[in-house]
KOLMIFI-167130 format. One record per atom (N, C-alpha, C): x, y, z; chain; residue in three letters. Coordinates in Angstrom, 2 decimals. Atoms other than C-alpha are relative to their C-alpha. Example, Ala and Ser with C-alpha at 12.3 -4.5 7.8 and 13.67 -1.06 7.14 Angstrom:
<rs>
[[0.89, -1.19, 0.00], "A", "ala"];
[[12.30, -4.50, 7.80], "A", "ala"];
[[0.90, 1.20, 0.00], "A", "ala"];
[[-0.82, -1.19, -0.06], "A", "ser"];
[[13.67, -1.06, 7.14], "A", "ser"];
[[-0.77, 1.09, 0.73], "A", "ser"];
</rs>
This chain:
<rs>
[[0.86, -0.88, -0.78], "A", "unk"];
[[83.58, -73.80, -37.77], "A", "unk"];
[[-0.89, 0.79, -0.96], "A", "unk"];
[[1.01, -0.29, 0.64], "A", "unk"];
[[80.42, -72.52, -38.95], "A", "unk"];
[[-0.02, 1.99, 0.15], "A", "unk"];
[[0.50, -1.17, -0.03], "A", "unk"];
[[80.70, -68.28, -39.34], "A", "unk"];
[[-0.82, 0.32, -1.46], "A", "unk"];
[[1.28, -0.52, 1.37], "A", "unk"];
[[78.27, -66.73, -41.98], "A", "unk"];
[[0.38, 1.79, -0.04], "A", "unk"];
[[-0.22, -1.39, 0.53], "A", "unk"];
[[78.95, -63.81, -43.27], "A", "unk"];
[[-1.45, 0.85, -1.11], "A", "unk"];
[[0.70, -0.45, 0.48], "A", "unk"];
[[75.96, -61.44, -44.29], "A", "unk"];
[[0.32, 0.98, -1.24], "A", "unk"];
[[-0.43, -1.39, 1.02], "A", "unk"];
[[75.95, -58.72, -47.46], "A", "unk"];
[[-1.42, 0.37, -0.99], "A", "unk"];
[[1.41, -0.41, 1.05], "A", "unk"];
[[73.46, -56.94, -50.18], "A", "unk"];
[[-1.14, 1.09, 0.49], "A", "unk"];
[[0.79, -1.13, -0.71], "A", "unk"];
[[71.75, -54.73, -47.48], "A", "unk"];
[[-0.16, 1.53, -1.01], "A", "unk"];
[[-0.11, -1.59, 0.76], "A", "unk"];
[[71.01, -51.09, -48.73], "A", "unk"];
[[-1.51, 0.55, 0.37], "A", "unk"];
[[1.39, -1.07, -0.03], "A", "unk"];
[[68.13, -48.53, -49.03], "A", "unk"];
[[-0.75, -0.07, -1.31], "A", "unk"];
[[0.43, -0.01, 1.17], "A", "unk"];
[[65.57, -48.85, -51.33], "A", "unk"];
[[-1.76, 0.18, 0.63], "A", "unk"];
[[1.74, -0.35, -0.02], "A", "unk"];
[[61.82, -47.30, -51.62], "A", "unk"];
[[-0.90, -1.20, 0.28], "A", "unk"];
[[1.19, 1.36, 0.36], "A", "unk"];
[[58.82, -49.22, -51.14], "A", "unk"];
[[-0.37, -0.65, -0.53], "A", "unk"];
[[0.24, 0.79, 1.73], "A", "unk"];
[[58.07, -51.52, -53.51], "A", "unk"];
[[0.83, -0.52, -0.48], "A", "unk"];
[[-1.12, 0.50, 0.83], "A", "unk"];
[[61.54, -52.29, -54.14], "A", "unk"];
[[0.44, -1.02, 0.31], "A", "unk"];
[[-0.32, 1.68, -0.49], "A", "unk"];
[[63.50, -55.38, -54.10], "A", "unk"];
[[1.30, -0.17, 0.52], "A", "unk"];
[[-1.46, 0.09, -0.30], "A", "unk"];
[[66.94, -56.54, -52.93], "A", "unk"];
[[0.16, -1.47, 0.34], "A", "unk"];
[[-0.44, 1.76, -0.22], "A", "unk"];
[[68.80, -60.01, -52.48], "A", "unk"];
[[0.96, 0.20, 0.87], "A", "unk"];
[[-1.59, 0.14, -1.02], "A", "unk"];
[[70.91, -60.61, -49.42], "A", "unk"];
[[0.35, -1.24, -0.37], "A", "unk"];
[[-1.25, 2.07, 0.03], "A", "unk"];
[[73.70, -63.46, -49.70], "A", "unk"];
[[0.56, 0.00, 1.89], "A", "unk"];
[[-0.41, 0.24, -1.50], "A", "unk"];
[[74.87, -65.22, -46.35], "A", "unk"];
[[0.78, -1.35, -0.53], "A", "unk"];
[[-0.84, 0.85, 0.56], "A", "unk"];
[[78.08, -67.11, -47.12], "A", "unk"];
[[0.56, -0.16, 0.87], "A", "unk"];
[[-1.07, 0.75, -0.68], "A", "unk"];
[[80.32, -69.20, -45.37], "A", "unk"];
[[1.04, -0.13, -0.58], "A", "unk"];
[[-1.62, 0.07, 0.48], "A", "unk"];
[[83.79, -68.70, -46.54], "A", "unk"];
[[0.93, -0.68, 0.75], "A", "unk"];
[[-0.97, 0.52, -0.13], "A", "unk"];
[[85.34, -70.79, -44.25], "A", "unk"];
[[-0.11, -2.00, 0.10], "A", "unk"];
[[0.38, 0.84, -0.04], "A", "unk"];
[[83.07, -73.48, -44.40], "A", "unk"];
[[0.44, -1.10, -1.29], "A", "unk"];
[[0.10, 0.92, 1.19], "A", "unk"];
[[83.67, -76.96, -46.46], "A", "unk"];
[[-1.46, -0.57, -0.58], "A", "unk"];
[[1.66, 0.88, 0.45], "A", "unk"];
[[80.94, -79.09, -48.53], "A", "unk"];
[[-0.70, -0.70, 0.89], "A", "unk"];
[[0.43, 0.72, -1.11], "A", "unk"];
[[80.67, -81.18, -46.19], "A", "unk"];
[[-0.26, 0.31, 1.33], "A", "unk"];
[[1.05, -0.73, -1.25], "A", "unk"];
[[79.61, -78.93, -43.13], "A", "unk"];
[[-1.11, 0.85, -0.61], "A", "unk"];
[[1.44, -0.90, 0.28], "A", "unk"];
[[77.25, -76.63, -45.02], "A", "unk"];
[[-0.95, -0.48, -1.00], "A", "unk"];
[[0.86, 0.55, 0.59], "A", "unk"];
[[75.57, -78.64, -47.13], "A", "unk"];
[[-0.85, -0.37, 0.88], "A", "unk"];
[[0.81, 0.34, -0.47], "A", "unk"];
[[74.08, -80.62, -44.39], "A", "unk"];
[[-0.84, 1.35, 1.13], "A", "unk"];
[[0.35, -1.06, -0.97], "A", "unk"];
[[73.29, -76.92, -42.47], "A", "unk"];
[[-1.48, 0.29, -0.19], "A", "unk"];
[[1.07, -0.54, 0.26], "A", "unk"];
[[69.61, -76.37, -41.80], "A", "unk"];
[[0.16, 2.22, 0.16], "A", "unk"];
[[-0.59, -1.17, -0.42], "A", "unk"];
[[70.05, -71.91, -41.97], "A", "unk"];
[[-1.48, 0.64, -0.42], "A", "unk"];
[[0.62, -0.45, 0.26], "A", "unk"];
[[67.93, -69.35, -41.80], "A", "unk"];
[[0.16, 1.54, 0.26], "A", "unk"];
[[0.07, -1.83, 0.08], "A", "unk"];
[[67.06, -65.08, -42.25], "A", "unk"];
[[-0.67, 0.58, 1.01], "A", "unk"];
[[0.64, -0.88, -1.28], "A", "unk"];
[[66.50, -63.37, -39.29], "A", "unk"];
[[0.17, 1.60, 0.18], "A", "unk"];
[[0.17, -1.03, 0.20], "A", "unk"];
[[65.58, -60.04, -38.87], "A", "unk"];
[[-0.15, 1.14, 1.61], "A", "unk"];
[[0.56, -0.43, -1.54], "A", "unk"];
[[65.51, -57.35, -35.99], "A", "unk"];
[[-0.18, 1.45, -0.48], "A", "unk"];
[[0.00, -1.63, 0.93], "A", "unk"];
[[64.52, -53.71, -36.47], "A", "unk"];
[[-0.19, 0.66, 1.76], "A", "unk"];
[[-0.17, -0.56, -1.55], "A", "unk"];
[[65.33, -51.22, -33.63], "A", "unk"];
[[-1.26, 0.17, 0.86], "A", "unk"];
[[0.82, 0.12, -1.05], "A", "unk"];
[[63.21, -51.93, -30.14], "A", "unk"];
[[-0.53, -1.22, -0.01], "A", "unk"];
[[1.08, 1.27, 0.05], "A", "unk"];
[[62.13, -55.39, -31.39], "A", "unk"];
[[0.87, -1.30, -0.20], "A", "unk"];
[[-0.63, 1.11, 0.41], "A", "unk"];
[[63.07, -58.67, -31.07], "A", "unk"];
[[0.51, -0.75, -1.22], "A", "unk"];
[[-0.18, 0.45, 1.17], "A", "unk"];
[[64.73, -60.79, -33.43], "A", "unk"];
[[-1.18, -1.30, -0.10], "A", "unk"];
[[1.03, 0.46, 0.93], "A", "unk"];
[[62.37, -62.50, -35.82], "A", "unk"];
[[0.89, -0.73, -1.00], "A", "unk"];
[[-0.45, 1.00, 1.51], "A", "unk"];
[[62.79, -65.57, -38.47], "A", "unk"];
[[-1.00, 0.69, -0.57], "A", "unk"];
[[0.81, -0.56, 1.19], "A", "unk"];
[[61.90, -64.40, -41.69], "A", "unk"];
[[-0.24, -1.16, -0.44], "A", "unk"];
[[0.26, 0.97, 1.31], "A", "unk"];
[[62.44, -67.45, -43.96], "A", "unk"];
[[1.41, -1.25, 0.70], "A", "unk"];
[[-1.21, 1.12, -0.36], "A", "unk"];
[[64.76, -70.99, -43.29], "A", "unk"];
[[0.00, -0.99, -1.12], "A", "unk"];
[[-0.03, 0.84, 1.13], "A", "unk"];
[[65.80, -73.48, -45.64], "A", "unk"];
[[0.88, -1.24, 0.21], "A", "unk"];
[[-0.22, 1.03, -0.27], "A", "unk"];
[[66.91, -76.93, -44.98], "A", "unk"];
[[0.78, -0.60, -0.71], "A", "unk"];
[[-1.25, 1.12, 0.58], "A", "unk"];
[[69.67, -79.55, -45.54], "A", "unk"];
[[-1.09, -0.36, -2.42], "A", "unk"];
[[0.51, 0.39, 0.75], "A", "unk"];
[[66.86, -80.95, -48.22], "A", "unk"];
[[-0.97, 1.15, -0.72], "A", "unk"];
[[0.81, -0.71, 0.51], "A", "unk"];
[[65.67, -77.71, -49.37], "A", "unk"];
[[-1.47, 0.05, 0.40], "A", "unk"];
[[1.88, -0.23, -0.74], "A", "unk"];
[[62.18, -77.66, -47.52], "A", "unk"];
[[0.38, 1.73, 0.63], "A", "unk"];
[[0.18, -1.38, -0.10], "A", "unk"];
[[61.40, -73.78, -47.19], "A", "unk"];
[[-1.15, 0.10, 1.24], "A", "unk"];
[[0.88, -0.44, -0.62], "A", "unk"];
[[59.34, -72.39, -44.59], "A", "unk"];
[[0.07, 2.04, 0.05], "A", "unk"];
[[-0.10, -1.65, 0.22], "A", "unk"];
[[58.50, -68.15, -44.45], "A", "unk"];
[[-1.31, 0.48, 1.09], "A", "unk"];
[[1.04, -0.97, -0.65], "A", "unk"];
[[56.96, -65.84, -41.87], "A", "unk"];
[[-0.84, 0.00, -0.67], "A", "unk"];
[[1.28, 0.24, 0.60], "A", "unk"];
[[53.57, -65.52, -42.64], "A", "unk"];
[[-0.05, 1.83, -0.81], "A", "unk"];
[[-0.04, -1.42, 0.28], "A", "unk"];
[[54.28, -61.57, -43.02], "A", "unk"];
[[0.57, 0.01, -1.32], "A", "unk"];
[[-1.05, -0.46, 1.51], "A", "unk"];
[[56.47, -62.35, -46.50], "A", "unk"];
[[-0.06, -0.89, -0.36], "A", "unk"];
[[0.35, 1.69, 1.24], "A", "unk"];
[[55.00, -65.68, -47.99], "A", "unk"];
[[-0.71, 1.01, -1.25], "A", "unk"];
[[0.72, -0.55, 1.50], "A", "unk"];
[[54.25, -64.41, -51.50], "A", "unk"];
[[1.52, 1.07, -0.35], "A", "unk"];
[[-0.35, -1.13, 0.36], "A", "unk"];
[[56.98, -62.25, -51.69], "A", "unk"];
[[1.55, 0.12, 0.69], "A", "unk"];
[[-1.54, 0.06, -0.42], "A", "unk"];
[[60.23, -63.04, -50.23], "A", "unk"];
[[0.32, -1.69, -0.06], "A", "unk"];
[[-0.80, 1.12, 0.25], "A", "unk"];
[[62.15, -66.13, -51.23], "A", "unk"];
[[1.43, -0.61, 0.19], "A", "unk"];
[[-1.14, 0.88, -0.49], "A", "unk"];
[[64.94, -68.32, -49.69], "A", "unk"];
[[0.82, -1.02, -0.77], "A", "unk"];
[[-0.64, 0.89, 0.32], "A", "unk"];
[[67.46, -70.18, -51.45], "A", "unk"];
[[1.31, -0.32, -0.07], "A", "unk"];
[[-1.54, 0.79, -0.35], "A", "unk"];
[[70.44, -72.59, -51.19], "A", "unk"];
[[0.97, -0.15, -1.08], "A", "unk"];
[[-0.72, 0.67, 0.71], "A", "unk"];
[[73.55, -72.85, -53.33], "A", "unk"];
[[1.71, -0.62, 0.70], "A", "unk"];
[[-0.85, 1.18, -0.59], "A", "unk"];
[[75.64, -75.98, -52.00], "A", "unk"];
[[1.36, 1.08, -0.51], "A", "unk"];
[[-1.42, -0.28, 0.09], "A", "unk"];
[[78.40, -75.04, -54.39], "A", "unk"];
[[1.09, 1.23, 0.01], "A", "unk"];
[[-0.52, -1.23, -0.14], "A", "unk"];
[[78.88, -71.40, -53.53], "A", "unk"];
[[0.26, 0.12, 1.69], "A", "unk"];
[[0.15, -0.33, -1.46], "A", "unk"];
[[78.19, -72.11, -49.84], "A", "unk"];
[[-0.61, 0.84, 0.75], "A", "unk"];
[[0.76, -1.09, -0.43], "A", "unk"];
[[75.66, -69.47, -49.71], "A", "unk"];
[[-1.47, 0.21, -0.01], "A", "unk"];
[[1.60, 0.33, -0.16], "A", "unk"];
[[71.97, -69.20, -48.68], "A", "unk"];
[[-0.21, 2.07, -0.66], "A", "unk"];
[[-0.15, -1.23, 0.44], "A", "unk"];
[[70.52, -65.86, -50.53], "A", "unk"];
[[-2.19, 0.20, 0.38], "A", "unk"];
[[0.55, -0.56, -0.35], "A", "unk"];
[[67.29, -63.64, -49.73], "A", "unk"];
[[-0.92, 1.03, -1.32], "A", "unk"];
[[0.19, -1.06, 0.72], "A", "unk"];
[[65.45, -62.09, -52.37], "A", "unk"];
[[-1.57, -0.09, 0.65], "A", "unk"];
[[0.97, -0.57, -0.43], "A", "unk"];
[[63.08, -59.69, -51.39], "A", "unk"];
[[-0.36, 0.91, -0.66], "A", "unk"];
[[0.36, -0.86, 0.83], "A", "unk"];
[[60.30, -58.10, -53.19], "A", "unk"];
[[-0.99, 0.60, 0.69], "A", "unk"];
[[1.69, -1.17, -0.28], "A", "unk"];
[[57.51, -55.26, -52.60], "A", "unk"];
[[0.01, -0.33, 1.32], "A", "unk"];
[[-0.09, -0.11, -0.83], "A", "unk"];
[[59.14, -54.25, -49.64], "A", "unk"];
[[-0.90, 1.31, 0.76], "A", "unk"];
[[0.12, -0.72, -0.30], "A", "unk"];
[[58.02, -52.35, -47.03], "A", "unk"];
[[0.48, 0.67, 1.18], "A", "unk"];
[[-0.70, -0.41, -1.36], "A", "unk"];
[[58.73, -49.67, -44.43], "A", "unk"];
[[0.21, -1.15, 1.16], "A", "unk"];
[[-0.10, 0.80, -1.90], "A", "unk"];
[[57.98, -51.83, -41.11], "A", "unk"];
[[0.92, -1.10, -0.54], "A", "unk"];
[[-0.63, 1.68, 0.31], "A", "unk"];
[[60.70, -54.27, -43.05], "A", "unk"];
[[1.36, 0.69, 0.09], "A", "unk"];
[[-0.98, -0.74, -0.10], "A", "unk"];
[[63.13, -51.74, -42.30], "A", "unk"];
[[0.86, -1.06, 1.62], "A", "unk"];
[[-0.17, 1.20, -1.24], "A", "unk"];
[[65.34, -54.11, -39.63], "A", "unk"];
[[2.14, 0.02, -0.83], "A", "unk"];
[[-1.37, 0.59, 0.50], "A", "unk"];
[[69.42, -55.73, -39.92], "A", "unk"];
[[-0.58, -1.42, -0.05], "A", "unk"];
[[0.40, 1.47, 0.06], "A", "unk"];
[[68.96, -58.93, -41.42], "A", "unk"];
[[1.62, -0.86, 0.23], "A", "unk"];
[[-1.19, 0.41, -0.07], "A", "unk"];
[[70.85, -61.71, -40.22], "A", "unk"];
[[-0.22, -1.52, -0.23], "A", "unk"];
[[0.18, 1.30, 0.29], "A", "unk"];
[[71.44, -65.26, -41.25], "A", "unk"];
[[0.49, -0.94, 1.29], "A", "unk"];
[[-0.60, 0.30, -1.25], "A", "unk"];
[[72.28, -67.93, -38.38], "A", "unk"];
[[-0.56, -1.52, -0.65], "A", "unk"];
[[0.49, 1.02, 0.33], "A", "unk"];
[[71.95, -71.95, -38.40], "A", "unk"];
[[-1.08, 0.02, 0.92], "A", "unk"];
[[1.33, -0.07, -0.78], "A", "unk"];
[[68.28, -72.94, -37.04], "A", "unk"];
[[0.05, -0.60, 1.02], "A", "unk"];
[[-0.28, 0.34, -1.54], "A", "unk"];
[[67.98, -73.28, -33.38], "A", "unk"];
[[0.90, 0.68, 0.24], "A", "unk"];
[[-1.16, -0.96, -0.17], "A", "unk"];
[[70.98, -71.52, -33.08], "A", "unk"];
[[-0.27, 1.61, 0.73], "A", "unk"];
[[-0.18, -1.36, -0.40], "A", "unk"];
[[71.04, -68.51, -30.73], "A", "unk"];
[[1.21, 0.66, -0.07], "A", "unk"];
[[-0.90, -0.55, 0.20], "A", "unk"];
[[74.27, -67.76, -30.96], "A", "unk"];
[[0.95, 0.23, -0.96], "A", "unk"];
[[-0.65, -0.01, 1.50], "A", "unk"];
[[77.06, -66.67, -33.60], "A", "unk"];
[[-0.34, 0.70, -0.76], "A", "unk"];
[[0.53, -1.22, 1.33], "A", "unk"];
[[75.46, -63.95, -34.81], "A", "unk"];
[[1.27, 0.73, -0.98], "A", "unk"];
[[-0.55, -0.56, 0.14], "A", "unk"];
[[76.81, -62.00, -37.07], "A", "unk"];
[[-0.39, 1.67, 0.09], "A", "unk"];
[[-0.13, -0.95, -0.11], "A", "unk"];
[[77.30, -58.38, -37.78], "A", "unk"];
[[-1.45, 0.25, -1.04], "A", "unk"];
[[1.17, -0.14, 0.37], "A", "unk"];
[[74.19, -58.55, -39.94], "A", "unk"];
[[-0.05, 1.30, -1.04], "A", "unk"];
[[0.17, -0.92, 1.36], "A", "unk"];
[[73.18, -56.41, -43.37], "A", "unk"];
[[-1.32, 0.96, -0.05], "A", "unk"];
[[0.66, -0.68, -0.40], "A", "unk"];
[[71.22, -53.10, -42.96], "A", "unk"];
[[-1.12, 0.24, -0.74], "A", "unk"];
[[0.75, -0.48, 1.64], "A", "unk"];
[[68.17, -52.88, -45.34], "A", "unk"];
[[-1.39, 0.92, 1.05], "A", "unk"];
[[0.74, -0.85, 0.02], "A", "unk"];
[[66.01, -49.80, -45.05], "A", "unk"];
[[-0.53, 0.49, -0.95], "A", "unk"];
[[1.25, -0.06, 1.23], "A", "unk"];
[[62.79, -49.57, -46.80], "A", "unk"];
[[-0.70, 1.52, 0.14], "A", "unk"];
[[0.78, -2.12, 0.03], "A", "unk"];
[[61.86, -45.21, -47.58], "A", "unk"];
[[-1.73, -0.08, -0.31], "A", "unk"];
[[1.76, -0.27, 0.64], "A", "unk"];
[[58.24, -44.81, -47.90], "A", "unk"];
[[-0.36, 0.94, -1.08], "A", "unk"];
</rs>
């Protein structure tokens, strides 16, 4: 069974950076490798939003709001898809959450990152 576990959230000024991890600890090689997953985001009153997704074969795609500047990537042998985000800003203030793509459900409890102006 596929849960994901989010972490790395925090507070940090404008401009600053941070890396979320989204791991599967109960997952084997052989279910999350082939997992297309992706970073979704919701910030209070607003729907949830894909940020960034990343594919069985590593093909990336990114909101158009954080191409240049937020990056998605996969490591098979940790089992964990990670989030680094740079020259953030307020309106990026949100809980980010990782989920497989298409996937509405299974959320998790999601990692709080708040950007101070």
């Amino acid at each position: 069974q596929v849960r994901l576990v989010e972490s790395g959230g925090g507070l940090v000024q404008a401009g600053g950076s941070l890396k979320l991890s989204c791991k599967c600890p109960r997952c084997i090689t052989s279910v999350f490798n082939p997992l297309d997953l992706g970073w979704y985001r919701q910030a209070p009153g607003n729907q949830r939003e894909l940020v960034a997704l990343i594919t069985s074969t590593r093909t990336t795609n990114y909101h158009d709001s954080v191409k240049g500047r937020f990056t998605i990537t996969k490591d098979n042998s940790r089992k964990t898809i990670y989030l680094q985000m740079n020259s953030l800003e307020p309106d990026e203030t949100a809980v980010y959450y990782c989920n497989q793509v298409g996937r509405n459900d299974a959320w998790g409890q999601g990692t709080q990152v708040t950007v101070s102006s």
